[in-house]
Backbone atoms as SQL, in Angstrom:
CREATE TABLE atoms (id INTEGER PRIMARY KEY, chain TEXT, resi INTEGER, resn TEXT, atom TEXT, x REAL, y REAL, z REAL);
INSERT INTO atoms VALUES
  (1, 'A', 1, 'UNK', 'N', 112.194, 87.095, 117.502),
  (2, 'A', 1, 'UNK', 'CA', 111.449, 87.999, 118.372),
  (3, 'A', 1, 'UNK', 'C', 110.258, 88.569, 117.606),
  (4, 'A', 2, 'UNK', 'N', 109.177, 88.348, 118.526),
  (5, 'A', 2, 'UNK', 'CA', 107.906, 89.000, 117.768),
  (6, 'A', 2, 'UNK', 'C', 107.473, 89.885, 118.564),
  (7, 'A', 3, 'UNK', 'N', 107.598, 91.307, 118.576),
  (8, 'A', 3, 'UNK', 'CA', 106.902, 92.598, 119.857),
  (9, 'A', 3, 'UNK', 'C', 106.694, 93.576, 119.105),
  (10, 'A', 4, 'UNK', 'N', 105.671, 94.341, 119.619),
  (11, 'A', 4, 'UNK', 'CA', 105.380, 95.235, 119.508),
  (12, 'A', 4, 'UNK', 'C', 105.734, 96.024, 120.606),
  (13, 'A', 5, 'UNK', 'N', 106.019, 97.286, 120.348),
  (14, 'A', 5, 'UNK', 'CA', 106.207, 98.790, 121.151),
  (15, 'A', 5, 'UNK', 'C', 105.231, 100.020, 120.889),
  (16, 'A', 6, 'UNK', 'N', 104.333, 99.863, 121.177),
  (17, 'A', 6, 'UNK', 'CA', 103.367, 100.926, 121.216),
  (18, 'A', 6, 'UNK', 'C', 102.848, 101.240, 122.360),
  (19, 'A', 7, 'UNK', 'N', 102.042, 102.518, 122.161),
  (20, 'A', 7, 'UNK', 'CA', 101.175, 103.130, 123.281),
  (21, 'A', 7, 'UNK', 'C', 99.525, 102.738, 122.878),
  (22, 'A', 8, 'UNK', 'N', 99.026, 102.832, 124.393),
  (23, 'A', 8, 'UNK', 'CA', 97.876, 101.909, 124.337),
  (24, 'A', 8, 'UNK', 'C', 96.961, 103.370, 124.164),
  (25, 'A', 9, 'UNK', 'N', 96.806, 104.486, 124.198),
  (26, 'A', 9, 'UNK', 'CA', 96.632, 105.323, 123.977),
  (27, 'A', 9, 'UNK', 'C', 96.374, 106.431, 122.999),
  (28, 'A', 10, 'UNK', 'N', 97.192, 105.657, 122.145),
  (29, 'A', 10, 'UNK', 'CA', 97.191, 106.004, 120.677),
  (30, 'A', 10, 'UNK', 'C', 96.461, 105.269, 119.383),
  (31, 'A', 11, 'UNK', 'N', 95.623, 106.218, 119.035),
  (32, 'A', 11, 'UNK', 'CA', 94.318, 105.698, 117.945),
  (33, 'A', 11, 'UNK', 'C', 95.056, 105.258, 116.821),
  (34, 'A', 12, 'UNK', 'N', 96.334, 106.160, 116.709),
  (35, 'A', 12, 'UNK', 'CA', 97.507, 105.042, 115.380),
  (36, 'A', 12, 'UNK', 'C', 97.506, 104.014, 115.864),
  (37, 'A', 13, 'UNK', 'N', 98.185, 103.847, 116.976),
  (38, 'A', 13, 'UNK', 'CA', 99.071, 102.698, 117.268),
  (39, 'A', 13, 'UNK', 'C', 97.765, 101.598, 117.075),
  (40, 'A', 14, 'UNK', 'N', 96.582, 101.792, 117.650),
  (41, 'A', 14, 'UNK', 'CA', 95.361, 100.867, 118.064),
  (42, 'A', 14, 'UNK', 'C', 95.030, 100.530, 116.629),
  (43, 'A', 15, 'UNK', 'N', 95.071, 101.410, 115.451),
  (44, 'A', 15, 'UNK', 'CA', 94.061, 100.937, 113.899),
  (45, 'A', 15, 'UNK', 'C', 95.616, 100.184, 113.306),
  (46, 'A', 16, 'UNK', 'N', 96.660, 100.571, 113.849),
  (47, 'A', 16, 'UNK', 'CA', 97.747, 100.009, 112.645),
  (48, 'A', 16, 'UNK', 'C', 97.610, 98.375, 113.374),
  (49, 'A', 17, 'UNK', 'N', 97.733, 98.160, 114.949),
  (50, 'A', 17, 'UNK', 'CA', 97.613, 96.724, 115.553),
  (51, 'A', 17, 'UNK', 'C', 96.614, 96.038, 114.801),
  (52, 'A', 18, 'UNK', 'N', 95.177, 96.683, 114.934),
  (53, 'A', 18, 'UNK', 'CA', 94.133, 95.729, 113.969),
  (54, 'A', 18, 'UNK', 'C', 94.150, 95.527, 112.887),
  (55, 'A', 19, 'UNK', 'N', 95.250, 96.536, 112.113),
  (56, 'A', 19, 'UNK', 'CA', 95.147, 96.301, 110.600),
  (57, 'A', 19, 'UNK', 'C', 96.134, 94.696, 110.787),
  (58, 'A', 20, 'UNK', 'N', 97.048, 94.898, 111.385),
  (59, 'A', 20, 'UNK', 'CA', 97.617, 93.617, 111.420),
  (60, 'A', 20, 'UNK', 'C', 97.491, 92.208, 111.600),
  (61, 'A', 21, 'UNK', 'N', 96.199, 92.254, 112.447),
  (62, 'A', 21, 'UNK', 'CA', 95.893, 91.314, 113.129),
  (63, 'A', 21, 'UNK', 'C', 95.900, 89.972, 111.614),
  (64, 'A', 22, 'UNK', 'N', 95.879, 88.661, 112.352),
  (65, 'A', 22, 'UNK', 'CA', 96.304, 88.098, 113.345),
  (66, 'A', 22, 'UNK', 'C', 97.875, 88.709, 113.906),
  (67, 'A', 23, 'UNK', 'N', 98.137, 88.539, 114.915),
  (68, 'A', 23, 'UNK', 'CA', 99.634, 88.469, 115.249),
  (69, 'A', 23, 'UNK', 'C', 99.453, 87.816, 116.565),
  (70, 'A', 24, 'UNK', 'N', 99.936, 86.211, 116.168),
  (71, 'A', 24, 'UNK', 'CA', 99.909, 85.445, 117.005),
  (72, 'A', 24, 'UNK', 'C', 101.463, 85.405, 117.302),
  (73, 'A', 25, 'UNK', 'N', 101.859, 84.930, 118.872),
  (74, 'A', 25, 'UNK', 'CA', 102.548, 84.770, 119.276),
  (75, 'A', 25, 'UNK', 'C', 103.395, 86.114, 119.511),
  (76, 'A', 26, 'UNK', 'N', 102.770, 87.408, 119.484),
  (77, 'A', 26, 'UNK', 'CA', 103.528, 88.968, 119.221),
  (78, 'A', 26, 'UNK', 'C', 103.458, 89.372, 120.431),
  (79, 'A', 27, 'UNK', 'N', 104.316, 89.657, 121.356),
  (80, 'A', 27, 'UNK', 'CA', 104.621, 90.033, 122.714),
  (81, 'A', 27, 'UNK', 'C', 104.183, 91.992, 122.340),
  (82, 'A', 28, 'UNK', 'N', 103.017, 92.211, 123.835),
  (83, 'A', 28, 'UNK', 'CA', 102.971, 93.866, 123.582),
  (84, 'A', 28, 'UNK', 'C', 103.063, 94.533, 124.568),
  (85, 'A', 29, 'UNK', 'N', 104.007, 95.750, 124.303),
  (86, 'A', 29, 'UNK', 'CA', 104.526, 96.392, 125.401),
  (87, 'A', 29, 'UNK', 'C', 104.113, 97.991, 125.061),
  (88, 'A', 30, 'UNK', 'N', 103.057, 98.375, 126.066),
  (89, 'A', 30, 'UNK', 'CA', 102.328, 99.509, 126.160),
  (90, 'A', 30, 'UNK', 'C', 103.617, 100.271, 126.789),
  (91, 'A', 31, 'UNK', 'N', 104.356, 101.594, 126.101),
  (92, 'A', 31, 'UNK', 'CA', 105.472, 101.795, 126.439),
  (93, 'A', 31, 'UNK', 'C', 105.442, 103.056, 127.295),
  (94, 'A', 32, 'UNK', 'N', 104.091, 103.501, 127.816),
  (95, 'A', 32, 'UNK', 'CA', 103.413, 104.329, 128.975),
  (96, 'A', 32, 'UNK', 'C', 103.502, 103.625, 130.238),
  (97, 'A', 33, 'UNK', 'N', 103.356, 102.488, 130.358),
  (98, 'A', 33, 'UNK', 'CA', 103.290, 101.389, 131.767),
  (99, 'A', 33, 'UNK', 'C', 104.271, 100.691, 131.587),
  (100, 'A', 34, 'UNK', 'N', 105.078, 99.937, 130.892),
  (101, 'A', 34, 'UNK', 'CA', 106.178, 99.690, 130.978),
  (102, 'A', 34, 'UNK', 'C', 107.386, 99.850, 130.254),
  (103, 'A', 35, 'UNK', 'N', 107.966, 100.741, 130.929),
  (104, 'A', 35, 'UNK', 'CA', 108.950, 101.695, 130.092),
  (105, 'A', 35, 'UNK', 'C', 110.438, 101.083, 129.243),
  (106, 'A', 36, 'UNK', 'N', 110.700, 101.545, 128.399),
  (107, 'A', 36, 'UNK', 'CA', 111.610, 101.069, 128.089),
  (108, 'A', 36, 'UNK', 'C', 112.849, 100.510, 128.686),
  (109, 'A', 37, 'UNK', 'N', 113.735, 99.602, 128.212),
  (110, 'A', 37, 'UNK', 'CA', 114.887, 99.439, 128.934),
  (111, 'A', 37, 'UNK', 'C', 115.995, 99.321, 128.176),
  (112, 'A', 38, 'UNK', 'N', 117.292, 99.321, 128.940),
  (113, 'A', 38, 'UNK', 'CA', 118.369, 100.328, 127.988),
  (114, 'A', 38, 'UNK', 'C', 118.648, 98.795, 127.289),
  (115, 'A', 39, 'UNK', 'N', 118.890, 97.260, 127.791),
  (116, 'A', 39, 'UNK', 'CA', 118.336, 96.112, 126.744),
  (117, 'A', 39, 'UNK', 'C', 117.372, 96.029, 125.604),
  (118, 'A', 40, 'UNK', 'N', 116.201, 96.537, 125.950),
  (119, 'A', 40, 'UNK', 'CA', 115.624, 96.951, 124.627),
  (120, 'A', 40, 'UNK', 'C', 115.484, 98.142, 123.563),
  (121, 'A', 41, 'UNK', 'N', 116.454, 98.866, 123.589),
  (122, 'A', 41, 'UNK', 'CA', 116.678, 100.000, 123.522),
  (123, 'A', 41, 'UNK', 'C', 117.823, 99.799, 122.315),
  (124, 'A', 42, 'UNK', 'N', 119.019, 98.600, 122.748),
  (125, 'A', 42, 'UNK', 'CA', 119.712, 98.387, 122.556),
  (126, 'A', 42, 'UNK', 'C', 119.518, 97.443, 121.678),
  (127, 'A', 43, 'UNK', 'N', 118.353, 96.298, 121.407),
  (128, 'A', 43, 'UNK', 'CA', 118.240, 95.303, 120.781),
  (129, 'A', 43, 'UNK', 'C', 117.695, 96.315, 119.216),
  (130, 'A', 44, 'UNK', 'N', 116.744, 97.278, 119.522),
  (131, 'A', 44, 'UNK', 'CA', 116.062, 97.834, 118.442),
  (132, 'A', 44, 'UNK', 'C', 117.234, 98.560, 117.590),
  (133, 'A', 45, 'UNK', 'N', 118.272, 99.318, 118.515),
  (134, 'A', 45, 'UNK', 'CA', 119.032, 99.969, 117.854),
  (135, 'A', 45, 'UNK', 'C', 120.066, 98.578, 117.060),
  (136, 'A', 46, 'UNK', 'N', 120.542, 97.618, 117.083),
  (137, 'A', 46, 'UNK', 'CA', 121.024, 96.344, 116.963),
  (138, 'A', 46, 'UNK', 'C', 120.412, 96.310, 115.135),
  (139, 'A', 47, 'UNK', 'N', 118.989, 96.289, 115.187),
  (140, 'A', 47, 'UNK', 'CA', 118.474, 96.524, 113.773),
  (141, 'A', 47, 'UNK', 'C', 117.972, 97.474, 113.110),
  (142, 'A', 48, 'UNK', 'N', 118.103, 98.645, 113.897),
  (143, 'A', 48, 'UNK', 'CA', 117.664, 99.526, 113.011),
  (144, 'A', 48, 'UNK', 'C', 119.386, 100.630, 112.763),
  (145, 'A', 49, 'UNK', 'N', 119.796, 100.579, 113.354),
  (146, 'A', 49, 'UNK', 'CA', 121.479, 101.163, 113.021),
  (147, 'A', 49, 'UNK', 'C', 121.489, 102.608, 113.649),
  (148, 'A', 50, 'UNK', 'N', 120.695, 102.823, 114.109),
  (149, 'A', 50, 'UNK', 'CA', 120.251, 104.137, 114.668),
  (150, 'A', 50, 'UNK', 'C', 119.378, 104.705, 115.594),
  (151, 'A', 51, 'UNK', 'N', 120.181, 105.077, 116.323),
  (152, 'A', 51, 'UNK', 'CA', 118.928, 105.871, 117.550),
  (153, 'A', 51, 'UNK', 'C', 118.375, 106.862, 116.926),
  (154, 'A', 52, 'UNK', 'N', 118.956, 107.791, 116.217),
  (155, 'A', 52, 'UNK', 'CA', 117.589, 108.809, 115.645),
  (156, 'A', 52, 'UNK', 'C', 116.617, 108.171, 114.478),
  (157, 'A', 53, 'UNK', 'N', 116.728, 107.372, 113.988),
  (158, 'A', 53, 'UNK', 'CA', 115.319, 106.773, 113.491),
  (159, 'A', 53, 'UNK', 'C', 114.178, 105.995, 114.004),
  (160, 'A', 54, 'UNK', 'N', 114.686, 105.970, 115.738),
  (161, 'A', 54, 'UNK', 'CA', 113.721, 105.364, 116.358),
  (162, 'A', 54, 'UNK', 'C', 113.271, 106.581, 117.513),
  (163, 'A', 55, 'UNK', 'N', 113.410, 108.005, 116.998),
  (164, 'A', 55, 'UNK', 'CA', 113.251, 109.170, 118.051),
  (165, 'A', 55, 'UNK', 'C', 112.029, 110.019, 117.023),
  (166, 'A', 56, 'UNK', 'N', 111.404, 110.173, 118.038),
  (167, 'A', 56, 'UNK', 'CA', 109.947, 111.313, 117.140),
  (168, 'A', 56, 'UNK', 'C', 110.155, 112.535, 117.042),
  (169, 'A', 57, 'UNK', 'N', 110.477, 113.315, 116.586),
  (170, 'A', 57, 'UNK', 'CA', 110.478, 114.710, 116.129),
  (171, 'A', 57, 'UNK', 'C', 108.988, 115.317, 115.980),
  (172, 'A', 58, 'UNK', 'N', 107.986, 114.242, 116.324),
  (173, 'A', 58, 'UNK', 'CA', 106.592, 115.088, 116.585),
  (174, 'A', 58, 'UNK', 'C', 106.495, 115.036, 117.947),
  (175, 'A', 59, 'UNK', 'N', 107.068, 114.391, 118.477),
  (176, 'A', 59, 'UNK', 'CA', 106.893, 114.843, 120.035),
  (177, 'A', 59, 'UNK', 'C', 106.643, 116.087, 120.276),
  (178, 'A', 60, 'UNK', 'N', 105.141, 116.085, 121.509),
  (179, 'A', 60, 'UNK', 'CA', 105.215, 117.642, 122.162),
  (180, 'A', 60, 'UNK', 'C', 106.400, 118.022, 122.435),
  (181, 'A', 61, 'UNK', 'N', 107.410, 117.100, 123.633),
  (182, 'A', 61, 'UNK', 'CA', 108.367, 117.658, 123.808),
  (183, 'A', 61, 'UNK', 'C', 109.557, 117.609, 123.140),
  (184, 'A', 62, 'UNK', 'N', 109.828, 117.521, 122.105),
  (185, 'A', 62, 'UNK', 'CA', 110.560, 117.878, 120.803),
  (186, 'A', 62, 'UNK', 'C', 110.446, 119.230, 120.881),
  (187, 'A', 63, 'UNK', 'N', 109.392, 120.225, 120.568),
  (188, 'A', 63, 'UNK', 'CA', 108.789, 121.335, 120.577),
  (189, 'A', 63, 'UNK', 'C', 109.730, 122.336, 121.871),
  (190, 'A', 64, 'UNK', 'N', 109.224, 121.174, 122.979),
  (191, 'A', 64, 'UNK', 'CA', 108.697, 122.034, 124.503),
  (192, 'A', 64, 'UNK', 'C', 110.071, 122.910, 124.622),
  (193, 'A', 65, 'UNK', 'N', 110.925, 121.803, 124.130),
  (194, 'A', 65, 'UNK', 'CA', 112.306, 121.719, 124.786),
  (195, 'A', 65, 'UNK', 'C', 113.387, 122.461, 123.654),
  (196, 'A', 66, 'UNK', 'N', 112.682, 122.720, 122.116),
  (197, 'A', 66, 'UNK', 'CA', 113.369, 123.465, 121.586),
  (198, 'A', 66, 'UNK', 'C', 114.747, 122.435, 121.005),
  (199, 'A', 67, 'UNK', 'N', 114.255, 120.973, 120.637),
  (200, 'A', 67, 'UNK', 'CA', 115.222, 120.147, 120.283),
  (201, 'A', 67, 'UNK', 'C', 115.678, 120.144, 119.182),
  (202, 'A', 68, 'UNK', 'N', 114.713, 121.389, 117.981),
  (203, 'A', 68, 'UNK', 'CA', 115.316, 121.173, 116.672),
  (204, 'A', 68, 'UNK', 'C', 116.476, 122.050, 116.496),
  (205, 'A', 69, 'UNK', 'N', 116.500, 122.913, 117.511),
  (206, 'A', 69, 'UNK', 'CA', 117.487, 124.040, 117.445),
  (207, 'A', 69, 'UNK', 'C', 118.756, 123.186, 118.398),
  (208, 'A', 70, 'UNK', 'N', 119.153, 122.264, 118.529),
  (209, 'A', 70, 'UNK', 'CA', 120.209, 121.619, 119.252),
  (210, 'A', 70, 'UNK', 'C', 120.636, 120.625, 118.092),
  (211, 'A', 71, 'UNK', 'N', 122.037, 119.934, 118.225),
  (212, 'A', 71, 'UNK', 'CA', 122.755, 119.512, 117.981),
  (213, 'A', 71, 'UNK', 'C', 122.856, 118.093, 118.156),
  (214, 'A', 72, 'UNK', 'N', 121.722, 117.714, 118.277),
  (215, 'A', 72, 'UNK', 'CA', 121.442, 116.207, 119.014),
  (216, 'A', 72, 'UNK', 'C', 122.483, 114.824, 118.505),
  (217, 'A', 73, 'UNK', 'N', 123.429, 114.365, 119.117),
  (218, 'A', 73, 'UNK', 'CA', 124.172, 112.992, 118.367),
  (219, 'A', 73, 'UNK', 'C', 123.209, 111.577, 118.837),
  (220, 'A', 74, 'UNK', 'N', 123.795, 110.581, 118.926),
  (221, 'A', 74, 'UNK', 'CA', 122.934, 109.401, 118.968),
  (222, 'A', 74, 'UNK', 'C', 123.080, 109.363, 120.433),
  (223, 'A', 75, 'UNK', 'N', 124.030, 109.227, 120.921),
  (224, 'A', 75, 'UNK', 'CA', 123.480, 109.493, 122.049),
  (225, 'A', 75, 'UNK', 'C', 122.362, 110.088, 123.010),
  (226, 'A', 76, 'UNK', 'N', 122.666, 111.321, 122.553),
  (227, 'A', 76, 'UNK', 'CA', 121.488, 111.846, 122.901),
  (228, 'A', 76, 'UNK', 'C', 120.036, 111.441, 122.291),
  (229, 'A', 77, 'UNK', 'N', 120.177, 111.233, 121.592),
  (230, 'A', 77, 'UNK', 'CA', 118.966, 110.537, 121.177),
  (231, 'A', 77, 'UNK', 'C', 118.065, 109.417, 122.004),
  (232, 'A', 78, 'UNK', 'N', 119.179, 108.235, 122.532),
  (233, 'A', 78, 'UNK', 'CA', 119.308, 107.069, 123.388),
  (234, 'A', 78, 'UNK', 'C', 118.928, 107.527, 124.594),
  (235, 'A', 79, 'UNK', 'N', 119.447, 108.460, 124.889),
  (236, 'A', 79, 'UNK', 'CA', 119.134, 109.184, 126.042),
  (237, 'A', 79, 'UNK', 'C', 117.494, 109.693, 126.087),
  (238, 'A', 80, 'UNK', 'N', 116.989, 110.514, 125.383),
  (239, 'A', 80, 'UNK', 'CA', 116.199, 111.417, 125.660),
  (240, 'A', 80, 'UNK', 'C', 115.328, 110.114, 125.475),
  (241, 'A', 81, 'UNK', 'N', 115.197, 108.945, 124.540),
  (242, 'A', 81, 'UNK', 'CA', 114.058, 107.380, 124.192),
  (243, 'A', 81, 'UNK', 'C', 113.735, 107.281, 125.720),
  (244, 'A', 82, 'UNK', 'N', 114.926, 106.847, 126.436),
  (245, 'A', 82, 'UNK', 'CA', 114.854, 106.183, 127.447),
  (246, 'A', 82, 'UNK', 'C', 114.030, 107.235, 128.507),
  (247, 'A', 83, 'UNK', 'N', 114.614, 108.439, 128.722),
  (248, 'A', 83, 'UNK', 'CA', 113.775, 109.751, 129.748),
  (249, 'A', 83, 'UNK', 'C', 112.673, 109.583, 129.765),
  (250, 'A', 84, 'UNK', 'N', 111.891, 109.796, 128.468),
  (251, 'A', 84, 'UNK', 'CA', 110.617, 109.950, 128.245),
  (252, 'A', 84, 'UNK', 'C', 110.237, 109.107, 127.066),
  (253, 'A', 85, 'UNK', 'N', 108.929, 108.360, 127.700),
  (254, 'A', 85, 'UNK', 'CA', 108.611, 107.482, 126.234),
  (255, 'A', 85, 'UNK', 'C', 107.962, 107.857, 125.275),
  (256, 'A', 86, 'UNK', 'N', 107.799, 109.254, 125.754),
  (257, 'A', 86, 'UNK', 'CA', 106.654, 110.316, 123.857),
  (258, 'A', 86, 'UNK', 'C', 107.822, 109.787, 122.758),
  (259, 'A', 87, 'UNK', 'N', 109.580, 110.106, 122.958),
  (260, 'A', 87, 'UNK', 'CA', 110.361, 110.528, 121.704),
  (261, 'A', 87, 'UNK', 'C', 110.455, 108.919, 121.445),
  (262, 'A', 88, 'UNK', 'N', 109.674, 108.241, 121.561),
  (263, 'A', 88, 'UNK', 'CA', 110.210, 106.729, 120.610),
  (264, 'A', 88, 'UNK', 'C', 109.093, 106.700, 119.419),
  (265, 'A', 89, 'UNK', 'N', 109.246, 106.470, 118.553),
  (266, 'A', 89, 'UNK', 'CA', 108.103, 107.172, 117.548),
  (267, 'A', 89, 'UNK', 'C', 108.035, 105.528, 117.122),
  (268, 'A', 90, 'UNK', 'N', 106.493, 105.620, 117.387),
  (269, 'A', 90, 'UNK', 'CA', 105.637, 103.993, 117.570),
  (270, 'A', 90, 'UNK', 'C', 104.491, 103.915, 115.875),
  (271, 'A', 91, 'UNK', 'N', 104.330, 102.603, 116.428),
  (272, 'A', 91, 'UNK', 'CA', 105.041, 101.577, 116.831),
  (273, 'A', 91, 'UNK', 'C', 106.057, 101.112, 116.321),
  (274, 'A', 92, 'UNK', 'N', 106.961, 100.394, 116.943),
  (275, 'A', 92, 'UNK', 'CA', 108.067, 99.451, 116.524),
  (276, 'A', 92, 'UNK', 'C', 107.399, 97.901, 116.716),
  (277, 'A', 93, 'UNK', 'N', 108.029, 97.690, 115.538),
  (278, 'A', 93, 'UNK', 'CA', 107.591, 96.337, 115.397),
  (279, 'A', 93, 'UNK', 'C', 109.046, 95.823, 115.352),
  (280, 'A', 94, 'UNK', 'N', 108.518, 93.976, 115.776),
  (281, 'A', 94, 'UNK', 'CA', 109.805, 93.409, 115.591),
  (282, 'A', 94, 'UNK', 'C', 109.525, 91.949, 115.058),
  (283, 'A', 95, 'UNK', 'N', 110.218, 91.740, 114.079),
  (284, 'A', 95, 'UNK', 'CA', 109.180, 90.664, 113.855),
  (285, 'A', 95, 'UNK', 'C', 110.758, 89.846, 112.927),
  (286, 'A', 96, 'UNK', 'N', 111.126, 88.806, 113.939),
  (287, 'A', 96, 'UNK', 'CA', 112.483, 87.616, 113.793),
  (288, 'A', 96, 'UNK', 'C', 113.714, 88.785, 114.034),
  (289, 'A', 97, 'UNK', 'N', 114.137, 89.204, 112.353),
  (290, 'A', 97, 'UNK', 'CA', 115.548, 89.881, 112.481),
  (291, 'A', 97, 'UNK', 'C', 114.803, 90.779, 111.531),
  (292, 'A', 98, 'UNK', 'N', 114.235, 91.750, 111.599),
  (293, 'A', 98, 'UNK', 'CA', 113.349, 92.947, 110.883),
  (294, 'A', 98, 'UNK', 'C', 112.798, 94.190, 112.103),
  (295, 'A', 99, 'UNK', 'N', 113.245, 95.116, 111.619),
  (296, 'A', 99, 'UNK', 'CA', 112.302, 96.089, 112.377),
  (297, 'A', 99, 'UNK', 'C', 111.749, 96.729, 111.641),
  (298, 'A', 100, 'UNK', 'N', 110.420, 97.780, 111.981),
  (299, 'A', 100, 'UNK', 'CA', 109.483, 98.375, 111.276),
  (300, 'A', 100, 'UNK', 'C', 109.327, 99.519, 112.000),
  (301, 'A', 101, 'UNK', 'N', 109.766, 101.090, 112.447),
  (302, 'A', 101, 'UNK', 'CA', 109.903, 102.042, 113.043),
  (303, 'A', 101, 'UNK', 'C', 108.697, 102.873, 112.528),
  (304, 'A', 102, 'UNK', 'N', 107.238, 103.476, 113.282),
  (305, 'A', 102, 'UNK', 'CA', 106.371, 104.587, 113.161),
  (306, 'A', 102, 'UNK', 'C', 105.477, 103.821, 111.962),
  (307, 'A', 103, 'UNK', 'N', 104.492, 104.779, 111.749),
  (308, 'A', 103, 'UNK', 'CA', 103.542, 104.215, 111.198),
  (309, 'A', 103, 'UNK', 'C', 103.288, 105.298, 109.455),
  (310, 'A', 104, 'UNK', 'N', 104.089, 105.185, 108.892),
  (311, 'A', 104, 'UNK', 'CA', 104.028, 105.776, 107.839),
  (312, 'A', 104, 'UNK', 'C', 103.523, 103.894, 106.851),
  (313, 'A', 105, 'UNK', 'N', 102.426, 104.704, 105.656),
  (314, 'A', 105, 'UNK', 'CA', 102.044, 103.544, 105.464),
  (315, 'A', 105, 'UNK', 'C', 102.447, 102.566, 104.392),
  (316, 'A', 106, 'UNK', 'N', 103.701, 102.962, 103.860),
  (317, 'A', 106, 'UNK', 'CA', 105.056, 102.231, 103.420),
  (318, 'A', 106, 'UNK', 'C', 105.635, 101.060, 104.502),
  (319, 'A', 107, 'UNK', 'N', 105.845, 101.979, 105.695),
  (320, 'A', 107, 'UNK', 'CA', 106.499, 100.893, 106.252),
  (321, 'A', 107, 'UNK', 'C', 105.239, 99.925, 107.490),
  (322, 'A', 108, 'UNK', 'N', 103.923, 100.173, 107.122),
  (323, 'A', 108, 'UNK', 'CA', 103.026, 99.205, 107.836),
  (324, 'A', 108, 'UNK', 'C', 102.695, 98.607, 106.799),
  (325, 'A', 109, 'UNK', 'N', 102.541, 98.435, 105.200),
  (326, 'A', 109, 'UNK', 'CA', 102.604, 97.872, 104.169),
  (327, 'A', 109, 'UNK', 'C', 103.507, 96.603, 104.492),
  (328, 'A', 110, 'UNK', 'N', 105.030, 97.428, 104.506),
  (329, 'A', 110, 'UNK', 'CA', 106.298, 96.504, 104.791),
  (330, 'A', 110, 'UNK', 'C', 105.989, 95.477, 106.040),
  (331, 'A', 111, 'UNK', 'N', 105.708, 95.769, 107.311),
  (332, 'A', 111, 'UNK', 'CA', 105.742, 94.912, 108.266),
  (333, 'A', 111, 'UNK', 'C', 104.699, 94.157, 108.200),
  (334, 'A', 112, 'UNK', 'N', 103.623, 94.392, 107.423),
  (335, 'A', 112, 'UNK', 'CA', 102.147, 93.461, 107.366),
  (336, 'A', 112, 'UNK', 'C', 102.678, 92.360, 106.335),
  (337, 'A', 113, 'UNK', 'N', 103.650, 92.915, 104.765),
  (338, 'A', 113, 'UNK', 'CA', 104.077, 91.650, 103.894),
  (339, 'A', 113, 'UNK', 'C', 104.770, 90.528, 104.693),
  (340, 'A', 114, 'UNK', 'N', 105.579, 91.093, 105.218),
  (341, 'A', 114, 'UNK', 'CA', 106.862, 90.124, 106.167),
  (342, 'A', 114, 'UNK', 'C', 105.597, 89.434, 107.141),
  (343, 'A', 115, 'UNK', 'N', 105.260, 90.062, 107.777),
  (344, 'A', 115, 'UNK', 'CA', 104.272, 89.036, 109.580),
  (345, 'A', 115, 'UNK', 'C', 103.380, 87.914, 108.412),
  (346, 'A', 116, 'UNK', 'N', 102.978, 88.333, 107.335),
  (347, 'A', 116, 'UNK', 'CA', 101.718, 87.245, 106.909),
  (348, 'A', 116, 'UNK', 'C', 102.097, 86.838, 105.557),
  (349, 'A', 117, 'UNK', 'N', 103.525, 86.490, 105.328),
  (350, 'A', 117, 'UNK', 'CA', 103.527, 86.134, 103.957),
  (351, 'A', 117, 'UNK', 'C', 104.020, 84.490, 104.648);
């Protein structure tokens, strides 16, 4: 599997895609227009071992909702991805049997060695 999960909206998500480029054959899913599904939801959690490492804690509504003061399990986590697509903290990359969660530039380092080595 080669996809991306980002928002088309986002000036990260847009400079980390070009830093990447080429990415041929990379399926992209603007996750504002087409929303997640509890299959893909499920495939990401499959490699990354965790729903809270694929949940944003910069979310506005992280904030709105007063989520640091709760008790959140993975579930909930799974839950709140799927509600709203701000808490999936982008992009996710997927690239064979590898995932690459947010754009810290360790792990866009990491997913650029793997896509073009």
């Amino acid at each position: 599997m080669k996809k991306i999960y980002f928002l088309s909206t986002c000036d990260t998500c847009k400079r980390i895609i070009n830093d990447l480029n080429p990415l041929n054959d990379f399926i992209f899913q603007d996750i504002k227009t087409e929303t997640i599904t509890q299959e893909q939801i499920e495939e990401m959690y499959q490699l990354s071992s965790s729903y809270e490492s694929l949940f944003s804690k910069r979310a506005r509504l992280y904030k709105e909702l007063d989520l640091k003061n709760k008790a959140l399990e993975e579930d909930d986590f799974k839950s709140y991805i799927l509600e709203q697509y701000t808490f999936l903290k982008r992009p996710v990359i997927l690239y064979n049997d590898q995932i690459f969660i947010g754009n810290s530039k360790k792990n866009i380092e990491a997913a650029k060695k793997a896509i073009h080595e």
